[in-house]
N, C-alpha and C positions, 0 to 999 in steps of 0.2 A: 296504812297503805302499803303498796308495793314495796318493798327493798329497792333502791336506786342501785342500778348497776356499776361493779366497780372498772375504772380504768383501765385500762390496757399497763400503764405506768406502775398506777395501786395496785393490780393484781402481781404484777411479774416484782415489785419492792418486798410486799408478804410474801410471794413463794421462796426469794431470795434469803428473806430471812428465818424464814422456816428450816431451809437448808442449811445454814450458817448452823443450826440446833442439832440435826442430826448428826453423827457418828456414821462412823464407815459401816458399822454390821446393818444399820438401820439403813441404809442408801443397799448395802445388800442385797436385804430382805424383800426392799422394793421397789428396785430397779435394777435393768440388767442391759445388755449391751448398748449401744451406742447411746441411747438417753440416760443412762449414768452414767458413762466418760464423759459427755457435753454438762450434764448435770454437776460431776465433780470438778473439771475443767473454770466453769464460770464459778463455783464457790469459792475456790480457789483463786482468783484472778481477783475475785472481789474482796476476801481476807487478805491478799497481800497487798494490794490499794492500800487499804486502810494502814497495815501497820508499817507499810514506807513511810507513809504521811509522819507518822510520830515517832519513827525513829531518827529521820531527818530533822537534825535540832534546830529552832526554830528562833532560839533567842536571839533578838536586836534583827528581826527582820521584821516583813510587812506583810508576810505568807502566814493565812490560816492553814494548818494541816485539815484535810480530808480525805476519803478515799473511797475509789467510784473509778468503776469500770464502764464504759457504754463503746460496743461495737471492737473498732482497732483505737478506741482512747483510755486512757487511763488518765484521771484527773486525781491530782495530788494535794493543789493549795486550791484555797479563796483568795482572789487579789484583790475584789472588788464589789460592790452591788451595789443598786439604783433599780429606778422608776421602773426599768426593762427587763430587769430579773438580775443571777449573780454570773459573775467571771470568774474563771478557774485557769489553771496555771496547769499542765498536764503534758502529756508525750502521745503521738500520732504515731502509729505505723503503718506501712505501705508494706509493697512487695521485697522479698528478699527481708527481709527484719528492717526495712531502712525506716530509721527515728527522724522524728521531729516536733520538736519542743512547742508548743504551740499554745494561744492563748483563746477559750472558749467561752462565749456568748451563753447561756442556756436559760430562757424562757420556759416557766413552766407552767402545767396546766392551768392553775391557779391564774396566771396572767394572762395566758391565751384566749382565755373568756371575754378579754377584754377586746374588742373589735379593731378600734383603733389601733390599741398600745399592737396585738400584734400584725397587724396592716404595715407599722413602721417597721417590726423588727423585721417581716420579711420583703421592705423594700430596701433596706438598709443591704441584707444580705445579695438580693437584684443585681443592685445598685453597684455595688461595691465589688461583686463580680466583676463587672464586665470593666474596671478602673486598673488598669497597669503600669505604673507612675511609682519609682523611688523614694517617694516624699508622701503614699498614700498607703496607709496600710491595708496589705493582701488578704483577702477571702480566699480560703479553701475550700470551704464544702460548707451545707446546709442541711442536719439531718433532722429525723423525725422520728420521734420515739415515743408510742403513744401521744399522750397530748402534750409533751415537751418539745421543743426546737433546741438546738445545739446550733452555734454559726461559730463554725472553727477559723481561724483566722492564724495572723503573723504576731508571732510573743514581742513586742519592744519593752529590752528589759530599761527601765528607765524612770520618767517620772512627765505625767502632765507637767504642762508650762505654770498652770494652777496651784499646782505642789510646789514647782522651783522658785515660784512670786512667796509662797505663804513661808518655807524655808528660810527665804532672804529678809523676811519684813520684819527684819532688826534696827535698831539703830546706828549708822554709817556703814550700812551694808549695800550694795543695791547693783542690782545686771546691769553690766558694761552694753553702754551702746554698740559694741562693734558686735557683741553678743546678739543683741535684740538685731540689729540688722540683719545678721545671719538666719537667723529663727523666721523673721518677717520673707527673709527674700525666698530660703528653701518653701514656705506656704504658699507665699504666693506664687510658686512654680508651680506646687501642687494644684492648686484655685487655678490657675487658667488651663491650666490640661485637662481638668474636670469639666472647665465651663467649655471646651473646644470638640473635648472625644464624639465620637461618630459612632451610628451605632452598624450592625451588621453590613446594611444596605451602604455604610457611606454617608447617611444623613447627619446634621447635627441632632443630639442630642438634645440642650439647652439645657446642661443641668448645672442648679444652683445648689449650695450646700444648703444654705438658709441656716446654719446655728456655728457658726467660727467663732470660737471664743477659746479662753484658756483651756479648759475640760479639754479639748478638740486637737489639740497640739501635742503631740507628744516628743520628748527628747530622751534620744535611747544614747547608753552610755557606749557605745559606737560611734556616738557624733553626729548618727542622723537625724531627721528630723522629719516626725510623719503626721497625718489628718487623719481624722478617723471620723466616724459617726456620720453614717450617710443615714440617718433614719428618718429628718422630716426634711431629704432633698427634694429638690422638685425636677423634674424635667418635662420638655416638653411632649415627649412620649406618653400618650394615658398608661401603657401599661405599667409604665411606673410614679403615676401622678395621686401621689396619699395628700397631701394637704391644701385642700381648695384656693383656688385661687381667692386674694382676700383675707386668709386666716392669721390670726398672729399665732405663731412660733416660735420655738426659741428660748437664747436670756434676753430677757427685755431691755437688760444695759447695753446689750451689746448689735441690738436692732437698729436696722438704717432705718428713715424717717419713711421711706414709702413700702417698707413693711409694717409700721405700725399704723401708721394711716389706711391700711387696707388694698393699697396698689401693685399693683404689678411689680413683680422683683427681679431684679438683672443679675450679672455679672456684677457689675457696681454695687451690689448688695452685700456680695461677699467682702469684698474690699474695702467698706466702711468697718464692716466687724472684725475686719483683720487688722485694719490699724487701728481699732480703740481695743483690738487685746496688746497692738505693740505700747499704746500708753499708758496702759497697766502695768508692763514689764519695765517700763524706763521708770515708772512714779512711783508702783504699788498700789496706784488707785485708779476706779473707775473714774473717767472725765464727766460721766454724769453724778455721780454725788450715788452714796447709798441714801436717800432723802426716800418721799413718797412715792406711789407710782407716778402718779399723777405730775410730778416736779422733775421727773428724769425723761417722760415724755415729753412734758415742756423743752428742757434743755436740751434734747435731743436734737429735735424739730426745730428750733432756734439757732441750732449749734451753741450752745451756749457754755461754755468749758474752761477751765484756768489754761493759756496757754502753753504748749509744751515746753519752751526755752524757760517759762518763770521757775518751773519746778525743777527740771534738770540744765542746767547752763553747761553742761561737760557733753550735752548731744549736739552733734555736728547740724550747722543752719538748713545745708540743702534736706539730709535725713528728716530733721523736726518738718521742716515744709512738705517735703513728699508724706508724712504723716498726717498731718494738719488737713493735707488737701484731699488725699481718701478721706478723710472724715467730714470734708463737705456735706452740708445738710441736701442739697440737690445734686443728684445723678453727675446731670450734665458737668458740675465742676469739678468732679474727682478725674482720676485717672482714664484714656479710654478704656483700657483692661488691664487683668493684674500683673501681665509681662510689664507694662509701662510701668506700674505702681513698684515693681521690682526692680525694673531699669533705674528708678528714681533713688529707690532706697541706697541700691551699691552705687551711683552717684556720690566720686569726691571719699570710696573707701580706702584707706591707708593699704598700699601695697603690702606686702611679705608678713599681713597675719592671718594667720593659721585659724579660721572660725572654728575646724570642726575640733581640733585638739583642741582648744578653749573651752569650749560645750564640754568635750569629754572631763577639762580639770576642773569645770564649773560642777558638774554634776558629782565626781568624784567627792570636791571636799565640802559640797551641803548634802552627799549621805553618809558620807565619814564609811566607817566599819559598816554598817549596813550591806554598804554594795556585796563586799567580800563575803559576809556570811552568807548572802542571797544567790551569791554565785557558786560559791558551794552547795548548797541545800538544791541547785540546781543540777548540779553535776551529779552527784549523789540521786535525785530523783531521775536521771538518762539510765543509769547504772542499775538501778531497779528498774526501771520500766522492762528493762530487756527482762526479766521473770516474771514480771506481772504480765505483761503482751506476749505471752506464745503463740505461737502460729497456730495453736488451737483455738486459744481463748479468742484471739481479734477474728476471727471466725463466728464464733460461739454466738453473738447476741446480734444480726445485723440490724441496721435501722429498718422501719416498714419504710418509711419513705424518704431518698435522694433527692430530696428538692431540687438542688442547684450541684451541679457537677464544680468541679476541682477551679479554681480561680484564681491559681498561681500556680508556677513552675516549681518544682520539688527538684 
């Protein structure tokens, strides 16, 4: 049959590497004014990616070296991958040479076949746009490169609440409640400004996160404390409504009882999964048990859980109740929203301590030396980027399509 035609992505990957092969007399011979300086330009931008990545030493850190140039980015490290494709670790430019470290989303064709999966990723991107809140991490831009997506975002250098629980599950180790409270209160600052924003017109939005779990939290060694992954939110706007009403979502440990039952999901929605990731962080354990599916929906929907004071007796009574009580199996009995479910938690908190310096010495000494190498190998890739990104090369490849315009202030 026919040859299937190759990508826009596959084709411009082979010519690049082709180029990588030639020699200067060869680019000579067969090219000449401005489509060989743009030609020599992007090979160039793309051989010095690469060998930053390995030059930057890498031991006792959590960075894969890579190197990958697209548009004004230069992407250096792998930090991450999942279901949605992989995260890289890289340097932005804008006008004037002005840098910024940034951390990149990129779906690629391979996944984008998939309807759904990329349905999420660019409501995620939507979504996440139009969210400007200290406690939510920022979208930049959403670009499009043949059939790959990029969704550039704010770098938190740091670690999931997920990593800081798996870190700590030592024995006689374990997160200070005045920790967890901090953690709890900054999200659900975030959770109610989300569940409040308005959109252009002044309307509420109605948007729910629908998957608040550890993954979802992240703690930057600045002390802040940010949400991330708007991918299956819901609001009430169709133009950004991907997950029908009715569908389950999500961790499923960490689902309130009228998302798994199939109902309408609120505000209160989030606020259950927020406080059954705070008693993950006091205990180390899900309050529904790693058991069957079937036994953790039961217990769910029961409320059926070891109470909080049995496991931790060192968390203050009002905190464990304001937790216990977001984790009510009916709506009606948790908090009215998550300003209240926050009111509650700093409720009776001991004056003159310092949460966010805490976070910062908690995260310091469960990554030990890590942090330091990471922060170097960071600086070092700023200090490159400025010759990898010349005002020619961030030029040289732009995106075919600007999805979503700039979504934080620079």
């Amino acid at each position: 049959g026919a040859a299937r035609p190759r990508s826009p992505t596959t084709t411009r990957r082979r010519f690049v590497k082709t180029l990588q092969g030639l020699g200067q007399s060869n680019l000579d011979d067969a090219l000449c004014g401005d489509l060989r300086h743009y030609l020599e330009t992007l090979r160039t931008a793309h051989a010095a990616a690469r060998q930053t990545g390995k030059r930057i030493r890498l031991r006792n850190t959590r960075f894969e070296p890579v190197g990958e140039v697209r548009a004004n980015l230069a992407l250096f490290f792998r930090i991450g991958a999942g279901g949605m494709g992989e995260v890289f670790l890289g340097v932005r430019t804008s006008h004037a040479s002005f840098q910024k470290v940034v951390a990149v989303k990129r779906m690629t064709e391979a996944l984008t076949g998939d309807a759904q999966r990329l349905d999420m990723f660019l409501t995620e991107a939507r979504l996440s746009a139009t969210l400007q809140h200290p406690n939510i991490v920022q979208i930049f831009q959403l670009l499009r490169f043949g059939g790959d997506y990029l969704l550039v975002m704010e770098f938190v250098h740091g670690m999931a609440v997920s990593e800081f629980i798996k870190r700590l599950a030592k024995p006689g180790r374990a997160i200070s409640p005045e920790l967890v409270r901090h953690v709890g209160a900054e999200a659900a600052r975030a959770l109610d400004y989300a569940h409040h924003v308005v959109d252009d017109d002044g309307n509420p939005m109605g948007l729910i996160h629908r998957d608040v779990a550890p993954d979802n939290i992240l703690l930057g060694f600045d002390g802040s404390v940010k949400l991330i992954d708007f991918g299956i939110a819901r609001a009430k706007n169709d133009r950004f409504s991907v997950v029908r009403e009715g569908a389950r979502s999500g961790r499923l440990r960490y689902m309130a009882p009228e998302m798994l039952a199939g109902e309408s999901v609120g505000p209160h929605s989030d606020q259950f999964s927020l406080a059954v990731a705070l008693y993950k962080m006091l205990t180390g354990k899900n309050p529904y048990g790693q058991g069957a599916t079937d036994e953790a929906i039961t217990a769910i929907v029961r409320g059926d859980h070891t109470p909080l004071v049995e496991l931790r007796r060192d968390v203050p009574p009002r905190m464990a109740y304001a937790i216990e009580r977001a984790m009510s199996p009916q709506p009606r009995d948790r908090f009215e929203d998550c300003n209240a479910f926050r009111s509650a938690l700093l409720a009776g908190a001991p004056g003159g301590f310092d949460a966010t310096s805490q976070l910062v010495l908690s995260l310091d000494e469960v990554l030990g030396p890590q942090r330091q190498h990471e922060m170097e190998a960071i600086a070092r890739m700023r200090r490159a980027a400025a010759a990898v990104l010349k005002p020619d090369s961030s030029q040289a490849a732009q995106p075919e399509v600007a999805a979503i315009g700039s979504g934080g202030s620079e």
